[in-house]
Short mmCIF file of the C-alpha atoms (twelve columns), coordinates in Angstrom:
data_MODEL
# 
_entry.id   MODEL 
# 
loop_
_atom_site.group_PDB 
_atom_site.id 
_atom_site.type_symbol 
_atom_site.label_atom_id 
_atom_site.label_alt_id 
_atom_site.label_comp_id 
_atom_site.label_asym_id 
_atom_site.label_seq_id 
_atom_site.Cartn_x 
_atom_site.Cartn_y 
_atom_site.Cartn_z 
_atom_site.pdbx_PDB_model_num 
ATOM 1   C CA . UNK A 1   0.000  0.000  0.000   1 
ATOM 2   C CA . UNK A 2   2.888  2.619  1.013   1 
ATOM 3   C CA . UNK A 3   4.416  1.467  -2.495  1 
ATOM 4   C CA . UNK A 4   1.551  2.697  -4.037  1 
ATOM 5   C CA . UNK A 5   0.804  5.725  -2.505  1 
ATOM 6   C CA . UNK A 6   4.758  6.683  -2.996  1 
ATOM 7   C CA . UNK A 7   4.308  6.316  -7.124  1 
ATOM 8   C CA . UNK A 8   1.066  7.818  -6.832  1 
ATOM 9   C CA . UNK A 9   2.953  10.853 -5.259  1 
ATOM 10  C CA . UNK A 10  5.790  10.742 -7.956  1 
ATOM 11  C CA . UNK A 11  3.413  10.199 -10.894 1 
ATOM 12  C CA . UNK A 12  1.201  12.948 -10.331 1 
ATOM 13  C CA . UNK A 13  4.515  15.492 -10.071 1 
ATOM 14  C CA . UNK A 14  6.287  14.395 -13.073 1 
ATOM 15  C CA . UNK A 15  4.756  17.545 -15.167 1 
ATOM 16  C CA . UNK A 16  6.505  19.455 -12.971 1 
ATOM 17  C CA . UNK A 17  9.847  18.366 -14.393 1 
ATOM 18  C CA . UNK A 18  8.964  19.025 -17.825 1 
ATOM 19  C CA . UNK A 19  9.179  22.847 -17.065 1 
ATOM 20  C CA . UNK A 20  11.421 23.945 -20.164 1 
ATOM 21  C CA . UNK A 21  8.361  23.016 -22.348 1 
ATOM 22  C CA . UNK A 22  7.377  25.467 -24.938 1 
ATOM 23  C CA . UNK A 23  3.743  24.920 -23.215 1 
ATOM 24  C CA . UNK A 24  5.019  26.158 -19.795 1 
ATOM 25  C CA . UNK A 25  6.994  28.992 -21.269 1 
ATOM 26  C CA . UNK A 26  5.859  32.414 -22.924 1 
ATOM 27  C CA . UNK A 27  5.792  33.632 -26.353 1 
ATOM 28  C CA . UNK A 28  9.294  35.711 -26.749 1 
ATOM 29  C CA . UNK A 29  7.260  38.406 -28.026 1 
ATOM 30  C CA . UNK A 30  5.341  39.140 -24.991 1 
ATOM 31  C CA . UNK A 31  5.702  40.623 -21.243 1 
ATOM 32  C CA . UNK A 32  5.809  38.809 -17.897 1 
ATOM 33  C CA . UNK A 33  4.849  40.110 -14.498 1 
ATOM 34  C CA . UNK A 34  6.703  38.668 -11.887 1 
ATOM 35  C CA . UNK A 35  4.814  39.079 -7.823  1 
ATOM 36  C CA . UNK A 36  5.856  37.799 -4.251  1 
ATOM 37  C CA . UNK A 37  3.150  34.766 -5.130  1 
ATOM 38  C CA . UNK A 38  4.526  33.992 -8.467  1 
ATOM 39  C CA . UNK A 39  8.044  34.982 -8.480  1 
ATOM 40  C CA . UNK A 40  9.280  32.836 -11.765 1 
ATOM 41  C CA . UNK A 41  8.558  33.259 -15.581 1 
ATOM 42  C CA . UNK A 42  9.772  31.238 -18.403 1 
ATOM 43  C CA . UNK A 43  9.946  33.089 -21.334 1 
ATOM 44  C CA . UNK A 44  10.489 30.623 -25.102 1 
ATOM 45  C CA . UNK A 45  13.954 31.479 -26.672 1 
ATOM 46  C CA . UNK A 46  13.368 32.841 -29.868 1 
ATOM 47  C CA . UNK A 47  14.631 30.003 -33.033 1 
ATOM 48  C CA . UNK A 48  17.241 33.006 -34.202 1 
ATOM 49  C CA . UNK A 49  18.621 33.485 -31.237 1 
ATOM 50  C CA . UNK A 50  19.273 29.981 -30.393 1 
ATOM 51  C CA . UNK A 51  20.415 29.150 -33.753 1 
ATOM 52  C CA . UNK A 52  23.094 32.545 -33.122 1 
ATOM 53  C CA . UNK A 53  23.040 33.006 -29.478 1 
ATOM 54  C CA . UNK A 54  23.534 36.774 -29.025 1 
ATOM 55  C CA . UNK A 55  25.995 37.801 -26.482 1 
ATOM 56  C CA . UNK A 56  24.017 39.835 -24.317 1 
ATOM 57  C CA . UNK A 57  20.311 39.917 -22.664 1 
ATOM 58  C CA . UNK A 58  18.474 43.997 -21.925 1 
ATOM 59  C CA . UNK A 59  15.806 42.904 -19.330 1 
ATOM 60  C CA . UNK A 60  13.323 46.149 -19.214 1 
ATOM 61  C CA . UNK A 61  11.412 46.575 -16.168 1 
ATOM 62  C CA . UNK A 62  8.666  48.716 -17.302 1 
ATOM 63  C CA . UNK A 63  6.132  48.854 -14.236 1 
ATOM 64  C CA . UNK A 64  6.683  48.086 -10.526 1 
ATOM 65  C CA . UNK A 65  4.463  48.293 -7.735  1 
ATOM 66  C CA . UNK A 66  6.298  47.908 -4.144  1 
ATOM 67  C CA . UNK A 67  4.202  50.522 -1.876  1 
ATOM 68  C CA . UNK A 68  6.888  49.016 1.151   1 
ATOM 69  C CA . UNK A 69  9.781  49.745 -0.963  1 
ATOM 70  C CA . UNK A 70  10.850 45.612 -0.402  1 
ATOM 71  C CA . UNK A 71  14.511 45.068 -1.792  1 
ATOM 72  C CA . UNK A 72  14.763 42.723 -4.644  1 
ATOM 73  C CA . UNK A 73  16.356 41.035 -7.315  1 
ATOM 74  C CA . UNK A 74  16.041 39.364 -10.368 1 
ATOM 75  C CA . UNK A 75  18.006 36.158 -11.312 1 
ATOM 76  C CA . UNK A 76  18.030 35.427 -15.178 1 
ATOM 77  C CA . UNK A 77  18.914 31.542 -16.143 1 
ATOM 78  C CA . UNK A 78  18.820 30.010 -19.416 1 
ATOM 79  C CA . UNK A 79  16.877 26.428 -18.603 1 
ATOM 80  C CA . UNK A 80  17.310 23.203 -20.816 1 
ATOM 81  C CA . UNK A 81  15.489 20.270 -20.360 1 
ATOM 82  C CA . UNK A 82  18.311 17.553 -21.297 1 
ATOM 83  C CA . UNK A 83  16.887 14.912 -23.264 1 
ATOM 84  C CA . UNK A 84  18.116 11.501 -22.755 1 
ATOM 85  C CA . UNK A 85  16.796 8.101  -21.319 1 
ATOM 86  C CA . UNK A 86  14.390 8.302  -18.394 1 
ATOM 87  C CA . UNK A 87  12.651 10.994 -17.263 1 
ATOM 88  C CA . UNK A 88  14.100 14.464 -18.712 1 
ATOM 89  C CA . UNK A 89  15.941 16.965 -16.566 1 
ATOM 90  C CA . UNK A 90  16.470 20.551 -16.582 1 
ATOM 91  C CA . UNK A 91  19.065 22.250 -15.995 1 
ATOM 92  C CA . UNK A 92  19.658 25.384 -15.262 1 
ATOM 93  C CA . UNK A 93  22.543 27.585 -15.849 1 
ATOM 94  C CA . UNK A 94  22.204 31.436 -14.164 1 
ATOM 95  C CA . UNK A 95  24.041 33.927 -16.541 1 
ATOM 96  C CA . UNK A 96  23.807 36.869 -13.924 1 
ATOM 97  C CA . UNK A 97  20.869 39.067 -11.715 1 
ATOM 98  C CA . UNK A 98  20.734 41.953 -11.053 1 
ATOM 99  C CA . UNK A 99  19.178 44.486 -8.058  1 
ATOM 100 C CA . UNK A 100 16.745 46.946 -8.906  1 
ATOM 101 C CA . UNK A 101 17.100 50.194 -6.705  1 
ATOM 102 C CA . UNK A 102 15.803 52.088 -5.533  1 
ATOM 103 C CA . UNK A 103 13.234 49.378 -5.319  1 
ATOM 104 C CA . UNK A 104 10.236 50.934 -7.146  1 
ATOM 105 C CA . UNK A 105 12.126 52.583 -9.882  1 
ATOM 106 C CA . UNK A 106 11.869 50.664 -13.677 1 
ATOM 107 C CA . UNK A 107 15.088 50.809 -15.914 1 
ATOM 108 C CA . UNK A 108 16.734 48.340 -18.547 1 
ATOM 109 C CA . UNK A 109 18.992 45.999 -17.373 1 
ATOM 110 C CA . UNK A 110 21.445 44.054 -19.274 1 
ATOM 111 C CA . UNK A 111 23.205 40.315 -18.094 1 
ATOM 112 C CA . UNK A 112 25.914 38.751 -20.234 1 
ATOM 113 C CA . UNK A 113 24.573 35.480 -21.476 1 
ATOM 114 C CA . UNK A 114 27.709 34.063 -24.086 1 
ATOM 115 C CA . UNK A 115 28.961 32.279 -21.071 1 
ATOM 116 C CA . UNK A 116 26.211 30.666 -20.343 1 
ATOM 117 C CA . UNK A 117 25.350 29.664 -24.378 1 
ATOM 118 C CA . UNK A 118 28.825 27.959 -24.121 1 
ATOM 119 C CA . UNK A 119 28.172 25.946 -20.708 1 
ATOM 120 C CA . UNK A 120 25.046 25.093 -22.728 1 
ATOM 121 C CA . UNK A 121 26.854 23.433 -25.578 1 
ATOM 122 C CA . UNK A 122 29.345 22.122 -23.837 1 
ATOM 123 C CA . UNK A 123 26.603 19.977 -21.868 1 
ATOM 124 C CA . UNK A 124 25.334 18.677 -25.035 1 
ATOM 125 C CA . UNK A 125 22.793 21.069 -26.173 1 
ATOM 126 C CA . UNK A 126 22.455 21.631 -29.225 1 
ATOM 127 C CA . UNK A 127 21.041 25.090 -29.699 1 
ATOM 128 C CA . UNK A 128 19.527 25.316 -32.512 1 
ATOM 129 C CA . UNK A 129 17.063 22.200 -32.325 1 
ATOM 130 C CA . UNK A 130 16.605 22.212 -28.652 1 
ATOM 131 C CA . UNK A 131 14.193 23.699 -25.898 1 
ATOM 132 C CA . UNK A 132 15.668 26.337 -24.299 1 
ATOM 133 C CA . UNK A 133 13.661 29.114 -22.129 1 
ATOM 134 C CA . UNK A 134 15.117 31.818 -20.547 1 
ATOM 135 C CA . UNK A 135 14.170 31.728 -16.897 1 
ATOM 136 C CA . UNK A 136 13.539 35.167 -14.393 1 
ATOM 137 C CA . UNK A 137 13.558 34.502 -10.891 1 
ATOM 138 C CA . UNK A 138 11.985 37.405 -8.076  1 
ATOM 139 C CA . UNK A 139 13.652 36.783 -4.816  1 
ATOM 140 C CA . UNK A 140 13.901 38.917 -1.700  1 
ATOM 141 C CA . UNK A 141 17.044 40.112 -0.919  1 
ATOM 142 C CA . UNK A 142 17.065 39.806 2.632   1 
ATOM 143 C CA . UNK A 143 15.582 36.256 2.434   1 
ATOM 144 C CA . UNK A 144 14.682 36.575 6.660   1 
ATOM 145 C CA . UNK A 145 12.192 39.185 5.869   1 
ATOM 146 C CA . UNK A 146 8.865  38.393 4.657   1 
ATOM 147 C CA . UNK A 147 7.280  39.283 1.260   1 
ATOM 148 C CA . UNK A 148 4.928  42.246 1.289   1 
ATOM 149 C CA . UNK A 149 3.062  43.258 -2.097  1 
ATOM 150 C CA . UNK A 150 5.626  43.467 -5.400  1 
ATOM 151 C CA . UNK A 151 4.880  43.183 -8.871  1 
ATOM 152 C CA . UNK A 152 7.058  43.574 -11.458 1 
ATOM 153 C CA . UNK A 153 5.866  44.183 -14.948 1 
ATOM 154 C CA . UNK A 154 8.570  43.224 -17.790 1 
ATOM 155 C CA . UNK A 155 8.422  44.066 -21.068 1 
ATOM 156 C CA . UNK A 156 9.608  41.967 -24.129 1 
ATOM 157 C CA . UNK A 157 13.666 40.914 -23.544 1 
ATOM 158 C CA . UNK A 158 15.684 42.510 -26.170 1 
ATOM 159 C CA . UNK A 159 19.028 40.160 -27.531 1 
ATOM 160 C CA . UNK A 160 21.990 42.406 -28.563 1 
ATOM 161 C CA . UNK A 161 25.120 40.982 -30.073 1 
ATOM 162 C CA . UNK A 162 27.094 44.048 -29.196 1 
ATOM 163 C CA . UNK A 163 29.126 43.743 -26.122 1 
ATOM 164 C CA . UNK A 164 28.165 45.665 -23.210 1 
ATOM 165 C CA . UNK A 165 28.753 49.444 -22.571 1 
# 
């Protein structure tokens, strides 16, 4: 009986792995709004930028709402769901965050991401034809301290080639 119950458990989480999906993951093309009850988005990489991964990610935070001025930042990972025998994982590679401050002010923000491309490849992705989602984590920076009310509207990510200023 505990048998059961235990793959009962595991089977009904499996979706949950699959989280580099295109299904789970945004439209490139659109916004995200990230809030202290749903701090992650996944947004799809676009097929020209994985087939010529640019070398640098402009993150524009367009809207925020934080009436108690709660520090935060932003982590940005490109997420991979390895394909292989047995269930798929992801993996996750963070190519940099970034602190937005004062807390309630919007700006563009820019991460270096050719590092992380690489560490891609090198795993065995192969750009181009795989899954890839870029992945933007809300945490508290002062993780002792309780969320109060943030959202955090962000418009569509903009890929530059250029290196940064």
């Amino acid at each position: 009986m505990w048998l059961n119950l235990i793959m009962a458990g595991c089977l009904s989480c499996s979706p949950a792995i699959q989280v580099a999906a295109p299904e789970k993951a945004v439209d490139s093309s659109r916004g995200v709004t990230l809030t202290e009850t749903q701090p992650e988005a996944r947004i799809q990489l676009p097929s020209n930028t994985r087939s010529s991964p640019a070398a640098v990610l402009e993150v524009p935070v367009v809207r925020i709402s934080n009436p108690d001025k709660m520090s935060f930042s932003i982590f940005v990972y490109l997420e991979w769901c390895r394909p292989g025998e047995g269930p798929a994982r992801n993996e996750k590679i963070l190519v940099g965050n970034f602190t937005v401050f004062p807390p309630d002010r919007t700006g563009r923000y820019t991460v270096r991401t050719s590092t992380g491309f690489e560490r891609l490849k090198t795993m065995g992705a192969d750009l181009p034809r795989d899954q890839v989602v870029v992945l933007l984590e809300m945490k508290r920076t002062n993780p002792n301290k309780p969320w109060s009310t943030v959202v955090v509207e962000i418009a569509p990510l903009d890929w530059r080639s250029d290196s940064l200023p």
